[in-house]
C-alpha positions, 0 to 999 in steps of 0.5 A: 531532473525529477518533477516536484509537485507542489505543495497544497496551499490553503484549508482543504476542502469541506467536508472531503474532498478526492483528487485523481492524478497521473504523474510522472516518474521522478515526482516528488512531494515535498515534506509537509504537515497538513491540517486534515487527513488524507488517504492515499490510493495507487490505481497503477504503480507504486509510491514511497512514502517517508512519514515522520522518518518511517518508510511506507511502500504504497501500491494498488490495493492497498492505501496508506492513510496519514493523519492530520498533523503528521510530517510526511512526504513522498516521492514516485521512480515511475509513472503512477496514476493516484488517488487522494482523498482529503478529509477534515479534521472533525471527520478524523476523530474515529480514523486510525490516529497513526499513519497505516497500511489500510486494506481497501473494501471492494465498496470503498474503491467503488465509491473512489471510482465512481467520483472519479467516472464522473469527475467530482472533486468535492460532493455536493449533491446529497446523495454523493455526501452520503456517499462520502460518509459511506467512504470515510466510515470504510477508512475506519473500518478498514483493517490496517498495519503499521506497514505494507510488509510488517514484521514480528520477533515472536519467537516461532514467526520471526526466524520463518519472516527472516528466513524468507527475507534472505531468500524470497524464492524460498518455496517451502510451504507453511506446513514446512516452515512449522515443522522445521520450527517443531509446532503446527501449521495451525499455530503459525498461521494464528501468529500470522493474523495475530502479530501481522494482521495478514495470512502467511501467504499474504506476506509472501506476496508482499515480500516478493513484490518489494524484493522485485521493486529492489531487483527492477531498480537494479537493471535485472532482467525479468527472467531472472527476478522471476527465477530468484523469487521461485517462480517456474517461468516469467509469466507466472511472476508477471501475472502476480507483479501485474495483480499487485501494481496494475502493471508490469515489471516492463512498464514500471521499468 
């Protein structure tokens, strides 16, 4: 039977508040609206979010921020060690206004991580104020997609995206892909940044890893994801699953 965590009662705390938690596979967090915002952070595993009925995959290095108001819940099929960050609705005015997938700075996982060495909930010395400020400013900064692998139907990008999500282990390179579509690597690398916000190789990554997330679910052996997603052996495919959750396909198995 899966663990269910509660839901957070009461106003949140003033004016940002961080939460740093382990939890075990099969935790769910039942749906809900919140008056603030909040910022969701994977150090080791990966989460699913459901917001307002769209799906958002939720792995290290990049957050998923949910504004205030917004119907969302989530659950995790593995053990996860996570970070929130709850922010007050007068400090949401100049944050993304959607849900989004947002690209963390170096800074913004330091600042996370030093309240988290030293055990702090809620800033109160004025210099871990300021650095919360420094923290919420990141958030607006950060850049940010509507989701963790998006897709366009520009008619040069979309067939490629589509081509690759029949077959992820699909090794032909970007310079391949534009002249199979008659127009040059440098014409859909600026699509890439245009309509996903991310390099062409970026996306592949991503895909990969969602499609290895589908194959572990399965029971398929490692080796055998590893050949299915083009890789020459396991450990090349282990080091990329390893870099992208901060574990491997064996533990998050």
């Amino acid at each position: 039977m899966s663990a269910r965590e509660p839901r957070i009662q009461g106003d949140p705390p003033q004016p940002v508040s961080f939460r740093t938690e382990n939890y075990k596979g099969g935790t769910v967090f039942p749906a809900k609206r919140q008056t603030w915002g909040e910022l969701n952070y994977a150090l080791a595993g990966v989460v699913d979010f459901d917001i307002q009925g769209v799906r958002y995959l939720s792995p290290p290095h990049y957050a998923i921020w949910i504004p205030p108001d917004e119907l969302h819940e989530a659950w995790n099929q593995y053990d996860v060690r996570y970070v929130t960050v709850y922010v007050e609705r007068s400090l949401c005015a100049n944050l993304p206004p959607a849900p989004a997938t947002l690209g963390l700075s170096p800074l913004l996982k330091a600042i996370l991580a030093d309240f988290a060495a030293r055990d702090i909930t809620l800033p109160k010395s004025e210099e871990d104020l300021r650095l919360a400020q420094v923290l919420v400013d990141q958030i607006r900064l950060a850049p940010r997609s509507e989701s963790y692998l998006p897709l366009s139907d520009d008619e040069l990008l979309g067939p490629v995206l589509r081509a690759l999500q029949a077959d992820p282990g699909d090794r032909h390179s970007l310079t391949e892909w534009a002249h199979r579509m008659k127009t040059t690597e440098r014409t859909l690398s600026r699509r890439c940044h245009d309509d996903l916000g991310i390099s062409f190789n970026e996306w592949r990554q991503r895909l990969k890893l969602v499609a290895a997330l589908a194959m572990i679910d399965a029971g398929q052996p490692v080796q055998r994801i590893a050949a299915r997603l083009g890789y020459s052996n396991a450990s090349a495919f282990i080091a990329m699953f390893r870099r992208l959750t901060g574990t491997s396909p064996t533990q998050m198995r």
